[in-house]
C-alpha positions as a Markdown table, in Angstrom:
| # | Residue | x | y | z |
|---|---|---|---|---|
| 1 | Unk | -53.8 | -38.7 | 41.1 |
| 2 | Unk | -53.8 | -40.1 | 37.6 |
| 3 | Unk | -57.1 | -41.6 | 35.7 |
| 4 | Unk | -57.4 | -45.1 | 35.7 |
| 5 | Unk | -58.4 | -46.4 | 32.4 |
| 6 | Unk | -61.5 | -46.2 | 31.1 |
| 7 | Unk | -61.6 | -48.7 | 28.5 |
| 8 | Unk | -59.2 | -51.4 | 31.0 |
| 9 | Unk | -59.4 | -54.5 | 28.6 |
| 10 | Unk | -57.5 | -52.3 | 26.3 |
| 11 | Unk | -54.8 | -51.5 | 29.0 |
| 12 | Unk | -51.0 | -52.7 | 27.7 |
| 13 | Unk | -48.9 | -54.4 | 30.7 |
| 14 | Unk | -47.3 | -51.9 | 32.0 |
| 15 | Unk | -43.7 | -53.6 | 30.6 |
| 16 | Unk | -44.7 | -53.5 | 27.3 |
| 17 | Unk | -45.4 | -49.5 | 27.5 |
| 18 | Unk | -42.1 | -49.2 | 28.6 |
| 19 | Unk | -41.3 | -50.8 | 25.7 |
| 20 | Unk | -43.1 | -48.8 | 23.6 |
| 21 | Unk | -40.8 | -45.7 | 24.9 |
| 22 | Unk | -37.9 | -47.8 | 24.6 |
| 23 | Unk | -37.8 | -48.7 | 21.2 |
| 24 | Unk | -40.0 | -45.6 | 19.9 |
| 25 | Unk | -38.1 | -43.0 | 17.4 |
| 26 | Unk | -40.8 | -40.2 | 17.8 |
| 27 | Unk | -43.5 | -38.8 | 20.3 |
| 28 | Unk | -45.4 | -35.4 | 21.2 |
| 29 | Unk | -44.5 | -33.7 | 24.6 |
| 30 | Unk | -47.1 | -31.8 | 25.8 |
| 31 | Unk | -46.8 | -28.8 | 28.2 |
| 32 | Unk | -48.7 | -25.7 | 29.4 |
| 33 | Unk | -48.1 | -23.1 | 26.9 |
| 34 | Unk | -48.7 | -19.5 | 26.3 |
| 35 | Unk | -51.8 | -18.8 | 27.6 |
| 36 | Unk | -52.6 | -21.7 | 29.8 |
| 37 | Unk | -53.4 | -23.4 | 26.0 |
| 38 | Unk | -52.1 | -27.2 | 25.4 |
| 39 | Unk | -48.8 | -26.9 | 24.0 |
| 40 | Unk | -47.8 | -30.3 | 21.9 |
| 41 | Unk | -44.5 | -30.4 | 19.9 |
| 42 | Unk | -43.1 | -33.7 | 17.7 |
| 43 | Unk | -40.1 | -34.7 | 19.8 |
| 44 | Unk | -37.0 | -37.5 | 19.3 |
| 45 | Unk | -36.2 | -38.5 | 22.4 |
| 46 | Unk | -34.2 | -41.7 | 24.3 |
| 47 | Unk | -35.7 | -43.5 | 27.2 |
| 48 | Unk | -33.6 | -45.1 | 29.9 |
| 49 | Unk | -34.9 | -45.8 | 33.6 |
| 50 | Unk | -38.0 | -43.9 | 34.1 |
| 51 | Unk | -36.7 | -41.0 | 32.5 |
| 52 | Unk | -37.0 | -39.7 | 28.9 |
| 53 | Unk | -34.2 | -37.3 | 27.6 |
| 54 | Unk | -34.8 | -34.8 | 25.3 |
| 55 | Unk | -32.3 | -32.2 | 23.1 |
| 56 | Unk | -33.5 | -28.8 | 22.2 |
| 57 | Unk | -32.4 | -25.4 | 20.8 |
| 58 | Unk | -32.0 | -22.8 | 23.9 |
| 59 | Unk | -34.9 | -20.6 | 23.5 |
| 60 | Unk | -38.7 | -21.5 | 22.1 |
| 61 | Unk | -42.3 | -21.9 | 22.9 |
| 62 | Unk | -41.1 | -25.3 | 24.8 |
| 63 | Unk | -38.1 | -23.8 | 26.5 |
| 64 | Unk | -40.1 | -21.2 | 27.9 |
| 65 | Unk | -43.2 | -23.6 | 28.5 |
| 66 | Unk | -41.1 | -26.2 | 30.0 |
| 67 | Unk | -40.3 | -22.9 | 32.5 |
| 68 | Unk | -43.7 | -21.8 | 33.5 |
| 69 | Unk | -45.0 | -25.2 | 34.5 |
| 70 | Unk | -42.8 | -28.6 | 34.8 |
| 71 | Unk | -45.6 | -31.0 | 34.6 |
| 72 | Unk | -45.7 | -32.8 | 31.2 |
| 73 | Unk | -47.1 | -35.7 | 28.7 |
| 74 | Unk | -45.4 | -37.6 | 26.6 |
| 75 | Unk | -47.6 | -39.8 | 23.7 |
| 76 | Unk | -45.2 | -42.2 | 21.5 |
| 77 | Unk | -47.5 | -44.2 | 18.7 |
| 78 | Unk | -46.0 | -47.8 | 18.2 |
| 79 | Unk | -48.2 | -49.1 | 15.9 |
| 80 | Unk | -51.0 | -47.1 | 13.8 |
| 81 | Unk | -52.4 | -49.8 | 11.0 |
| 82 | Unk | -55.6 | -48.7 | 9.3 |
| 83 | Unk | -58.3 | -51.1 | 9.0 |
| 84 | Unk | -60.4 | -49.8 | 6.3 |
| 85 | Unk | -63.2 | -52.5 | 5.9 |
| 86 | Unk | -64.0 | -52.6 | 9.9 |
| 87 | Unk | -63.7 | -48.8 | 10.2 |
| 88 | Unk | -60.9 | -49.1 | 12.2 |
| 89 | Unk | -56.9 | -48.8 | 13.3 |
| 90 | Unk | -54.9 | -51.3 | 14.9 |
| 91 | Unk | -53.0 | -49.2 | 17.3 |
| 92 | Unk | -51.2 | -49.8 | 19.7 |
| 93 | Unk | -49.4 | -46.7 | 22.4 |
| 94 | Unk | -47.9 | -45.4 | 25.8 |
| 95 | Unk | -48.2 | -42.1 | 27.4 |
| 96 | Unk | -46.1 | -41.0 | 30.1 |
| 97 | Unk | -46.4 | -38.3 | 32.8 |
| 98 | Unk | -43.9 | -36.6 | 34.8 |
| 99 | Unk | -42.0 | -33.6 | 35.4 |
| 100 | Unk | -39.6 | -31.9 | 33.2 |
| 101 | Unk | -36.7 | -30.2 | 34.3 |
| 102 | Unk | -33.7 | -29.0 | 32.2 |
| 103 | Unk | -30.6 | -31.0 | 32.9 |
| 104 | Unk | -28.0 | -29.2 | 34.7 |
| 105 | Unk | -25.5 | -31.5 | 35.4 |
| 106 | Unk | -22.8 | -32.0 | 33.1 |
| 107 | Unk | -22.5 | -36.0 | 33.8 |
| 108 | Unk | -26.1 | -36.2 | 33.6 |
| 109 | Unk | -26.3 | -33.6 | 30.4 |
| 110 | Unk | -23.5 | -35.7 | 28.7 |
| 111 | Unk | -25.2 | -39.2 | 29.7 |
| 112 | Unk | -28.3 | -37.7 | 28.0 |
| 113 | Unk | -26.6 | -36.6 | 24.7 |
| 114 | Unk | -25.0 | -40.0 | 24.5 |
| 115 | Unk | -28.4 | -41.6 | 24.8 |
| 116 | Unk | -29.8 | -39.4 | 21.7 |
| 117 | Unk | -26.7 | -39.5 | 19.6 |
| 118 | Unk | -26.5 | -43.5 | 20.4 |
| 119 | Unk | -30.2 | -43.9 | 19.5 |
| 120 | Unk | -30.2 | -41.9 | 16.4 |
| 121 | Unk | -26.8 | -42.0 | 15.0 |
| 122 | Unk | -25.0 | -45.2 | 16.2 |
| 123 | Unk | -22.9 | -46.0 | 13.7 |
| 124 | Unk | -21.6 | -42.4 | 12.6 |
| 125 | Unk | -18.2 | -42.5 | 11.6 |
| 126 | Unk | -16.8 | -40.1 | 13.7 |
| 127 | Unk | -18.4 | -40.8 | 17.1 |
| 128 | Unk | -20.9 | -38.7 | 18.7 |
| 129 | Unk | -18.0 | -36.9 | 21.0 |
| 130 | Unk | -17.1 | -34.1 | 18.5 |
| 131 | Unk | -21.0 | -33.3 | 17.7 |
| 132 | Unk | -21.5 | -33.3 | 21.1 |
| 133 | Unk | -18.6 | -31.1 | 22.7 |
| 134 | Unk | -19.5 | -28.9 | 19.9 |
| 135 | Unk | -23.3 | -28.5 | 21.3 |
| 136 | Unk | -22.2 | -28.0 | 24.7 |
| 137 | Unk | -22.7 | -24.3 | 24.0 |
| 138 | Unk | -26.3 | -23.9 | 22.1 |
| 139 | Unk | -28.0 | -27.0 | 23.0 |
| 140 | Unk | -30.3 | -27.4 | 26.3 |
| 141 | Unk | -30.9 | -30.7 | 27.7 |
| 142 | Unk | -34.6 | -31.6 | 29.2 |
| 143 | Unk | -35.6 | -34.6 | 30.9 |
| 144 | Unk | -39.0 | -35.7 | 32.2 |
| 145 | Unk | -38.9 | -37.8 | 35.3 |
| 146 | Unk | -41.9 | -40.5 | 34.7 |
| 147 | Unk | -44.5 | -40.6 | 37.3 |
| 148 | Unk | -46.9 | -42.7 | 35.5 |
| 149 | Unk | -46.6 | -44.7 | 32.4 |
| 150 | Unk | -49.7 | -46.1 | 30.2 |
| 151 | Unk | -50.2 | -48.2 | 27.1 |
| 152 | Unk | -53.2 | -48.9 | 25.4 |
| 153 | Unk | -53.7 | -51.5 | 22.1 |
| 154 | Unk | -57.1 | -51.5 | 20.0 |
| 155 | Unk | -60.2 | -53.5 | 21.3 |
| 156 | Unk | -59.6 | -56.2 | 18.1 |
| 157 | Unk | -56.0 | -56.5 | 18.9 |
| 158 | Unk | -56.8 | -56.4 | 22.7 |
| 159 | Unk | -59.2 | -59.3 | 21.6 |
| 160 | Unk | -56.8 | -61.4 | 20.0 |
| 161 | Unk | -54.7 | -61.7 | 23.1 |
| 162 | Unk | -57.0 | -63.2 | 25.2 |
């Protein structure tokens, strides 16, 4: 069902893309948008057990994507080091493939809030409790259940590790 990849020397193991969605801050969901047209937004996110949890405002061009068609992408960039002399970057990535669904259970909605507001905001005086009750209202919940993870480095630094 999903491409194998083309360029295989420069294939991560697949532990080290999940690390790359571990301990990423940012990445670009991608979904069927209006239109049928590729539909790519910047997203924070946390990642925890083949899922990736996602907050978002109620209504949008995602909410309503997310709606029409639950298959999705995920791209985080770990590493993006230009190289000018070689006419290059050291890069190195994971994309991830699912479905996303909005999260409907409260447990599950709170356990996903608590992932975000831990990853982003772990130290905030006041907790994440009050900022979170106090979304509980206006804030959706998506997650995309991982169906298949990739990570890929640059040939030179694919090249280094052999």
């Amino acid at each position: 069902m999903f491409r194998e990849m083309r360029k295989e020397a420069q294939l991560l193991p697949h532990e080290e893309a999940l690390h790359i969605l571990e301990k990423g801050t940012s990445g670009v969901l991608a979904l069927l948008g209006d239109g049928n047209y590729p539909y790519a937004v910047p997203m924070s996110y946390a990642y925890e057990n083949g899922k990736i949890y996602f907050h978002s405002a109620p209504t949008g061009h995602k909410i309503d994507a997310a709606k029409g068609h639950e298959k999705a992408s995920f791209c985080v960039i770990a590493r993006d080091e230009i190289i000018p002399l070689n006419f290059t970057t050291y890069y190195e990535s994971a994309i991830a493939f699912g479905r996303i669904r909005f999260v409907e259970d409260k447990e599950e909605y709170l356990h996903g809030m608590h992932l975000i507001t831990d990853k982003y905001s772990p130290n905030h005086p006041t907790g994440p409790d009050q900022a979170i009750a106090a979304s509980m209202g206006y804030m959706k919940i998506l997650c995309l259940d991982l169906e298949h993870v990739t990570g890929k480095q640059a040939k030179d630094l694919a090249e280094r590790t052999r």
